[in-house]
N, C-alpha and C positions, 0 to 999 in steps of 0.2 A: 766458711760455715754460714749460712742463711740466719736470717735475725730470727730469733723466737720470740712471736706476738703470745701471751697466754689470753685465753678466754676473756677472762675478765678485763681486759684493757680493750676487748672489740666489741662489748657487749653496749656500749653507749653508741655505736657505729651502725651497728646492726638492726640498732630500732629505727635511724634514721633513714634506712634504704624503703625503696621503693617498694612495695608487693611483688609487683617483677623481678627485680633485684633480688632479695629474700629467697625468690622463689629458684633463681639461677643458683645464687649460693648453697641451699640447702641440698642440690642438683650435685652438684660437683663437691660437697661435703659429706656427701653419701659415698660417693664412687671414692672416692678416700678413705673411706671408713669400711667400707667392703674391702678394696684392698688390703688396706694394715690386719683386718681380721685373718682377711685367708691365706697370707703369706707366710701370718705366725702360726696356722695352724700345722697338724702332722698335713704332710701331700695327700691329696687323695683325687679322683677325677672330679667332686662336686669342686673342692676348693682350686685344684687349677681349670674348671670350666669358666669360674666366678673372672680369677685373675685374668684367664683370656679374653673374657667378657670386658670385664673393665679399661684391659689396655691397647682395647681394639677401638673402646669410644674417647678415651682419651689422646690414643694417636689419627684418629678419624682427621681429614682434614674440610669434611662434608661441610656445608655451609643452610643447616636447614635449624628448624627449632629443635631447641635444646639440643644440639648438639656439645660438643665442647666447645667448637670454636664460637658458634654461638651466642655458650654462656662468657665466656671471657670477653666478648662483646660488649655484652650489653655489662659485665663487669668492672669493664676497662680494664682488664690484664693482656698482659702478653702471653699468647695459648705455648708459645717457644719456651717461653720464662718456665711456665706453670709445670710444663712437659718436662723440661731440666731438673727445675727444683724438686717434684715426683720422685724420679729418678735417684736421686741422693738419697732419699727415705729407703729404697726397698736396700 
């Protein structure tokens, strides 16, 4: 099982990133956040259009801005990690 960071322990972390940085995080903190929404929702074509959406830019392996691979770039994560650990969640 993956370590659970809570909020409040990355919130001193978070002021110290770059605007760039921030701006990746918030990027890939969304597409997170769309997903865990529309997974728990009832099924309908708006909420699997969403989830296809999502994990068409997360398994993207395109190499342009803000892509995923992109932001785990300029992140320093591993896009494979990110991809796995996703995974586990739904």
């Amino acid at each position: 099982m993956p370590d659970l960071i809570l909020p409040e322990q990355l919130e001193h972390r978070i002021r110290e990133l770059t605007p760039e940085k921030r701006l990746c995080l918030a990027v890939l903190a969304d597409c997170v956040h769309r997903l865990r929404k529309a997974v728990r929702q009832p099924h309908s074509l708006k909420t699997g259009r969403i989830i296809q959406r999502e994990l068409r830019w997360l398994s993207s392996r395109a190499d342009r801005p803000y892509s995923f691979e992109a932001i785990c770039a300029v992140l320093d994560l591993d896009s494979d990690a990110v991809r796995r650990a996703l995974r586990v969640k739904w």
